[in-house]
C-alpha positions, 0 to 999 in steps of 0.5 A: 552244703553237701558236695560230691566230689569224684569219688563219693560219686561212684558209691552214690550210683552203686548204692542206688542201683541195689535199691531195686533190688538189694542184696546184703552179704549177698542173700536177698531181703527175703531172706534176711527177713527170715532169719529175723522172725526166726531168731526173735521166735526163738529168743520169745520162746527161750524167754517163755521156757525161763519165765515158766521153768522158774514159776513152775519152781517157785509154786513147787517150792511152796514158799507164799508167792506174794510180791515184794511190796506186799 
């Protein structure tokens, strides 16, 4: 059984009231949400540069590509 005593009950109407309009760290949902894809696009194009720079190395070398199971 859930009881809200005097205290909890002031942070339960304080996190509420942010649900119309929430704000975390002070910056907008939005705004975060920017900063999000920002970082995921650049994490995929880092992840893009090392998996190529290292293909690009590996035909360069002229050693046989075959997978290491065959």
């Amino acid at each position: 059984m859930i009881s809200l005593h005097s205290s909890n009950l002031y942070f339960f109407l304080a996190a509420t009231a942010d649900a119309a309009n929430p704000v975390i760290f002070g910056k907008d949902l939005n705004t975060w949400m920017i900063y999000a894809v920002s970082v995921l696009g650049l994490m995929s194009l880092g992840f893009v540069w090392t998996w190529g720079t290292g293909f690009l190395r590996d035909i360069k070398s002229g050693a046989s590509n075959d997978q290491p199971w065959q």
